[in-house]
Structure formats: structure tokens, C-alpha cells
N, C-alpha and C positions, 0 to 999 in steps of 0.2 A: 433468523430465517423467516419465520410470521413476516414480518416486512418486506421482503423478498419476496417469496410468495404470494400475497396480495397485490405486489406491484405487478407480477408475473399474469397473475389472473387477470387482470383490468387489461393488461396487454392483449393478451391471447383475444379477448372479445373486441376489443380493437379492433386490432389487426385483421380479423376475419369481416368482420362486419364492413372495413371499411374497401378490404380487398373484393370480395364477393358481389358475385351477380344478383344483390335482391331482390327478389321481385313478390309483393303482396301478390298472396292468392286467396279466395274464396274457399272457404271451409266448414263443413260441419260444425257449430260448438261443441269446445272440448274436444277436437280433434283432429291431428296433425297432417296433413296431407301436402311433403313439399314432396315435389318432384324429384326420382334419383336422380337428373341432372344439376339440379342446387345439391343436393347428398355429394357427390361425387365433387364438386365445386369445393366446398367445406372443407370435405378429404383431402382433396389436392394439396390442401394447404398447410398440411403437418409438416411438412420438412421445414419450412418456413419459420413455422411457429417453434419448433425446436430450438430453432439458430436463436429468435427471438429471448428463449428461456433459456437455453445455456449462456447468451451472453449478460440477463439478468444475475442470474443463480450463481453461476462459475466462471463468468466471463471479464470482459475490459469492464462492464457496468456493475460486475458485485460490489457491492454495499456504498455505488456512489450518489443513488437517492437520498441516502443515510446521513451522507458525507454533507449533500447537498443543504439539507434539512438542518441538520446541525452547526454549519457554518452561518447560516440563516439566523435564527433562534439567538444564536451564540452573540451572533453581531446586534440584534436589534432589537431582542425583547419584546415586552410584550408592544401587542400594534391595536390600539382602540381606536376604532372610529372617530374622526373629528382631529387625531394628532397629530401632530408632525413626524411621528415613529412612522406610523403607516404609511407615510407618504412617502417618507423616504425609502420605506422596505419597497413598495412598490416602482419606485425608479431603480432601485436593486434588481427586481426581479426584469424587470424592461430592458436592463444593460445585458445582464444573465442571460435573457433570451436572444437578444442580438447577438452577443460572441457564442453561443452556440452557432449560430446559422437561422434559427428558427425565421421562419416569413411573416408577413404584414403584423410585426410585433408593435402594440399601442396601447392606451387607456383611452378611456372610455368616461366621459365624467357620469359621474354618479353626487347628488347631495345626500348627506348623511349626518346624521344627529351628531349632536356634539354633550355628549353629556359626562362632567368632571365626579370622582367621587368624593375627594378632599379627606380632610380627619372624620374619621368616624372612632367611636364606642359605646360599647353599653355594660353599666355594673349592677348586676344584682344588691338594691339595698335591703331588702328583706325578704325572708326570713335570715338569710345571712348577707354577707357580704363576698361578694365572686365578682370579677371577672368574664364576661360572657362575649366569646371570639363570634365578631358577626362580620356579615359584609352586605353591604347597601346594596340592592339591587339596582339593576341597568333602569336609568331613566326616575329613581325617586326622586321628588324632593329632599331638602334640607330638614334639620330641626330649628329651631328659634338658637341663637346664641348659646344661651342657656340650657340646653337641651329640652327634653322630658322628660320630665319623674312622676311616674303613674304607677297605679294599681294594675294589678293583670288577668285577664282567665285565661286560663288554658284550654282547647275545643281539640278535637282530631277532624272534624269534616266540617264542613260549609252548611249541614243540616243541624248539626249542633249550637254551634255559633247563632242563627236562626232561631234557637229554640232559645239563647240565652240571650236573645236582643239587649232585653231590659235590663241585663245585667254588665251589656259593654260600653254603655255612654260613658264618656272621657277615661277610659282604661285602655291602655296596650293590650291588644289581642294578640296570643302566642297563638302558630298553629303548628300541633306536635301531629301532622298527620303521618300516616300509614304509607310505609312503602309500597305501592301497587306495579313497581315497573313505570317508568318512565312516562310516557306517553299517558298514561290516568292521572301518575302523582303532580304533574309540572302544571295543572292547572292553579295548584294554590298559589306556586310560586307568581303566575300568571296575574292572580285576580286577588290573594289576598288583600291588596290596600284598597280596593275597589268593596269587596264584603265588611271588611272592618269600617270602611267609612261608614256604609249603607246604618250600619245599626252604631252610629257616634261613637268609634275609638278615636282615639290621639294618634295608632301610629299602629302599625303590624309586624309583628317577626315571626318565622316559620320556620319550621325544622329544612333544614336544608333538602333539595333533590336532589338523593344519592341513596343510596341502598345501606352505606356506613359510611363511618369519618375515623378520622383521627383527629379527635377535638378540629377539623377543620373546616369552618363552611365552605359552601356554593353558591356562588353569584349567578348570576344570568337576568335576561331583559324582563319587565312587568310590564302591564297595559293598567295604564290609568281608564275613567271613562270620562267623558266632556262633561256629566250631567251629574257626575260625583264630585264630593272635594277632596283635594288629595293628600294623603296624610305619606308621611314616613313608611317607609320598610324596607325591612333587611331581612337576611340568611342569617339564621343562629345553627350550630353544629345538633349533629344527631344527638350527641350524648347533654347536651346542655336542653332541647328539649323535651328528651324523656324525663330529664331530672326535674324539668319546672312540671310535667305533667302528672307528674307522681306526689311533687308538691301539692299541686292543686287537688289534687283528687284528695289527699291528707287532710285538708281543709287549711290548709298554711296562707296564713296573707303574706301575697309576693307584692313586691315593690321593687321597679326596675328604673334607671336613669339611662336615657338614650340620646348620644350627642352624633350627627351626624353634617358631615359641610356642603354634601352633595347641591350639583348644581345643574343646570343645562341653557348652558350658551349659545348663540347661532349656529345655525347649521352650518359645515362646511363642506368645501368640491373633495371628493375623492374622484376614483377611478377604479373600473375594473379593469385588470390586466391581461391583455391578448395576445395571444402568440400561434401561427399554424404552421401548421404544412401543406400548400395545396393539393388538393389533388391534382390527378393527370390527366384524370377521363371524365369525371363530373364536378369540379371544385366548386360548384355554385350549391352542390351538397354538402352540408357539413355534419360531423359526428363530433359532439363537443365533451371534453371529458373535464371536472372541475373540480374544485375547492374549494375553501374563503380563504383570502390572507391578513384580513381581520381578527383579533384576540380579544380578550375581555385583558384590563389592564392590572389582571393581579399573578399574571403568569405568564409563560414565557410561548402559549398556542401553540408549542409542541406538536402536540394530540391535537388538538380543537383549533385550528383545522391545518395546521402546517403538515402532518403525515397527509392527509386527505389532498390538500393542495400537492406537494408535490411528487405524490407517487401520479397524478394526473399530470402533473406539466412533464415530469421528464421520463412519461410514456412517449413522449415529440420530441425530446432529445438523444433515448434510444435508438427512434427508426431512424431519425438521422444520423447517428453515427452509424447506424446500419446500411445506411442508403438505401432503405425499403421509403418508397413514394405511394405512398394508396392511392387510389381510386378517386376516393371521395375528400374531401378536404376534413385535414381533422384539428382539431382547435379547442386550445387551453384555453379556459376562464379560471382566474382569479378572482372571485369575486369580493366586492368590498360590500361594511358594511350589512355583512351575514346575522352576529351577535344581534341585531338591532330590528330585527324583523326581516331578513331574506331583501334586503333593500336593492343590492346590487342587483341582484336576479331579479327582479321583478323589475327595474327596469331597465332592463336589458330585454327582457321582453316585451316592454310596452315598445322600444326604437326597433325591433327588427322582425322579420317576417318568421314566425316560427315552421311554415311550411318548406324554410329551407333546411331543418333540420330533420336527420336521419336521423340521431338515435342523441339523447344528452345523459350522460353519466355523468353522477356526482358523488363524492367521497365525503362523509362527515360522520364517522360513529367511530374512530378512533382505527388506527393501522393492526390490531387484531389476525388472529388467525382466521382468514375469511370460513363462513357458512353457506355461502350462496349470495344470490343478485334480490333484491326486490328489484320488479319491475314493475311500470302498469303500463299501458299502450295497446296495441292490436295485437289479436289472437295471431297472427299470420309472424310479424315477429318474435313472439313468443317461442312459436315453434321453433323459427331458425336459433333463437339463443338455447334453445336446449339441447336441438343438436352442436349447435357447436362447443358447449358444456361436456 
């Protein structure tokens, strides 16, 4: 039901948004002043939006988002940038869009990194001997053949690390930092090989970003800099680095062997994937609702971002089976390329006018029991999406 639901909600602000007479108005800050005739506008539109949710919830479309998603996944696995998986899922989704009906269905080339990860591992050789599950982050380099066999500190912040400079010349630096929530903790993942280079490590491994594990790490992308040199790094599990941090604190001399084959090959063409419904009465408006269909390749992008992608695309192939036409023209992006820095969307913004868009919705925090909308934009829309909430 959570899945349902969420798709339900993303509808309802659709559908109104894209029906409705809107019109920015001038307002006090902080507060709302639309017109009862937008009010009433809004209103009119319940019957509507009912038909909308009951044929989500209990209707011909219960749990065929579901269906969608998982015949997806099922067929193609994971989709990384740069591979011929992704390419094909996205001629998948192009043909999908056509035999629904959907309009001006196309890609969009986009270049995108092409980076392989190959064998990777790393064993604890001292104080014992362990096995330590890692995973190479998006965009590292390789290790030498031979790997690395270095001495280690363990640090929790980027001020510590700093204070041990002198102590990380040719050592692997662990970073066992602090879960803070997302959005704080993902800078180390960000910049660790960038900080371990700065003060002369061999290579970085960080507690993975996640809140817990079961012994499993987290991959995701890292930024080298041009003016550093670049060393190794990877994702090590929560519970491998509490245990080297507690080591070190111990005063234990660790010794870790790190072998990784990662590489990055030329860039290649993707595509962001298009599909709309035009409008009837302003098509040269659009209300664009979106995804990634992008994956990191150690998973099948279920979650990250296939529920996101396609509770957004076949919010366009409900109201066409509805034969509800808006207003305003509304239009699926798939975006490629996501994992790698926001690639597709950004440019996708640099080729098109952004003043033709009304409103852009995008789905990426996993298909969850919705909370609510982040928005940011004009006070004047604000107001309409609350009332229509």
C-alpha cells in the first residue's frame, strides 16, 4: 500500500496543478492570499481526483506500477552509466512508452562517465587476519597490480585526520565517522581521498553512509580534486569500521592489503528518456515529473531510483488510460546518469528553456510512506500546493 499511496499523492498534485487556472499573485510574506475563485477552482476538482485514486488504489491500475517496476529490474539489472545494460533498459522504456500511447516519446543524448569497478578486496593482516567487505567508490582509481599493504589510523572527522597529519604519510586512512543523517555524513564519502591524499595516505576506506549494515557496504560517487593526487578508496561496512576504531584506540597496530581493479574509460552517449502528454490549452507549458533510470552496478536500482522513476512515468500512463488531457503539457524524464553527479539533469537544463516549465517534480529518497513535498520556488505557489494538500 506505501507504494500505492505515494504514487496516488504525486498524482493528485499533478493532476491539479496541471488542470487548474494558475495564476501568480502578489502577496504579503508568509502569507497566503489566493483568490476563492482559484479556492473553488481546486475544489471543483475532487471528483476527479477520486476517479484518479480509486483507479490507482482499487482500480484497473492497482499494483500495476509494481508490476511495471519489477518486470524492469527483473529483466535488466543493475544499469551504470557508461553500459550497454542502460542503454538497452532505456530503449525498453522508449518502446513501453510508445505502446502505451504516450506522445513525443525520445532520448535526449547525454555524455556520461564511463567508470568500470573490476575485482576489488581488502584483508586485514594485522592484528589478525579478517576479511573486510568493501566496495570501491564511483569514479576511484585502481591499486598497483599488487595491491596495497599499509599501516592504518583510524580518525572519525576530517579535524582529526588534520590534527594527525604527521602521523598519515604512506598509511591507509580509515574513516569510522559518525552517523549525522545523510546530508552531514555523505561529505566524507565525497572528499575522503581528496583529505587522505592532502596529508600523504596510500588510499582511504570509510565507514560506509548508512545509519547500519549488515556487514554490507555503500557505494556511491566521490570527487577527486585536479590539484590533488589520487589515491584509492572504498566503502568498508559499519561494523568493520567500528571494530578497526576500537582497534586503534587500543593502541593495536593494524595492517590492511587493499586490491582494487577499478578503472575509467571514455566517456560514453546515453540518453535521457522522454515521454508526454500534451496539453490542450498551453502545451508549450510543461509540468515535468521524474526519476533516474541509472543504478550503481552492484544492485538491481530497485529503490535508487526505479520506484522514483516509475511512480513518475506511469503517473502519464494512468491519465491516459483515463483519458484525462491537462491543460498544460506534462512530461516524464528519465534521467541518465544521476549516480555520477546529476549529469542528465543538468544537462538537460543547460538545451532547454527553463521558463517553460511550471512546476518539476522529482522522485529519489526511496518509494516510502510519503511525509510531505520539499519544495522551493515562489511563495505564490506554495500557497496553491497547500491548498491543494
Amino acid at each position: 500500500m506505501k507504494f500505492k499511496i505515494h504514487s496516488c499523492i504525486c498524482l493528485n498534485i499533478i493532476y491539479l496543478v496541471l488542470f487548474c487556472e494558475i495564476h501568480a499573485e502578489p502577496k504579503p510574506p508568509l502569507k497566503c492570499n489566493l483568490t476563492q475563485k482559484l479556492k473553488d477552482e481546486i475544489k471543483s476538482y475532487t471528483p476527479i481526483v477520486n476517479r484518479i485514486i480509486k483507479s490507482a488504489v482499487s482500480g484497473n491500475s492497482q499494483g500495476q506500477t509494481w508490476k511495471e517496476l519489477a518486470n524492469f529490474v527483473d529483466t535488466f539489472g543493475n544499469r551504470i552509466s557508461g553500459s550497454q545494460n542502460l542503454e538497452n533498459a532505456i530503449d525498453y522504456m522508449l518502446n513501453r512508452s510508445i505502446s502505451y500511447g504516450l506522445e513525443n516519446v525520445h532520448g535526449e543524448p547525454v555524455e556520461v562517465p564511463h567508470w568500470v569497478r573490476g575485482n576489488e578486496r581488502a584483508t586485514l593482516l594485522s592484528p589478525r587476519i579478517q576479511k573486510l567487505n568493501i566496495l570501491g567508490l564511483g569514479g576511484s582509481i585502481g591499486t598497483p597490480p599488487e595491491g596495497i599493504t599499509a599501516p592504518v589510523i583510524v580518525v572519525e572527522t576530517f579535524d582529526e585526520l588534520q590534527e594527525k597529519a604527521n602521523e598519515a604519510q604512506g598509511k591507509i586512512v580509515v574513516f569510522a565517522e559518525k552517523w549525522e543523517g545523510y546530508g552531514k555524513t555523505v561529505q566524507y564519502r565525497q572528499y575522503a581521498a581528496v583529505r587522505g591524499a592532502k596529508v600523504g595516505a596510500v588510499a582511504t576506506l570509510l565507514r560506509s553512509i548508512a545509519p547500519f549494515s549488515i556487514n554490507s557496504p555503500h557505494t556511491g560517487w566521490q570527487d577527486y580534486s585536479d590539484d590533488v593526487r589520487k589515491i584509492p578508496t572504498a566503502a568498508i561496512t559499519v561494523e568493520d569500521a567500528e571494530m578497526l576504531l576500537r582497534m586503534y584506540r587500543q593502541g593495536r597496530s593494524i595492517t590492511i592489503n587493499l586490491y582494487m581493479e577499478a578503472k575509467t574509460l571514455p566517456p560514453v552517449q546515453s540518453r535521457n528518456t522522454i515521454a508526454e502528454i500534451e496539453g490542450s490549452k498551453r502545451p508549450e507549458q510543461a509540468v515535468i515529473v521524474s526519476g533516474h533510470l541509472d543504478s550503481w552496478d552492484v544492485g538491481t536500482g530497485a529503490m535508487d531510483d526505479g520506484g522514483g522513476a516509475f511512480i513518475s512515468w506511469y503517473s502519464l500512463v494512468l491519465l491516459k488510460q483515463l483519458n484525462l488531457r491537462p491543460k498544460r503539457t506534462i512530461r516524464a524524464i528519465l534521467w541518465t546518469g544521476e549516480e555520477e553527479g546529476l549529469i542528465g539533469a543538468f544537462q538537460y537544463a543547460k538545451v532547454h528553456d527553463k521558463k517553460d516549465f511550471n512546476l518539476l517534480m522529482e522522485s529519489d529518497e526511496g518509494t516510502f510512506n510519503p511525509n510531505g513535498l520539499y519544495f522551493s520556488g515562489k511563495d505564490s505557489t506554495a500557497c496553491i500546493l497547500q491548498e491543494i494538500l
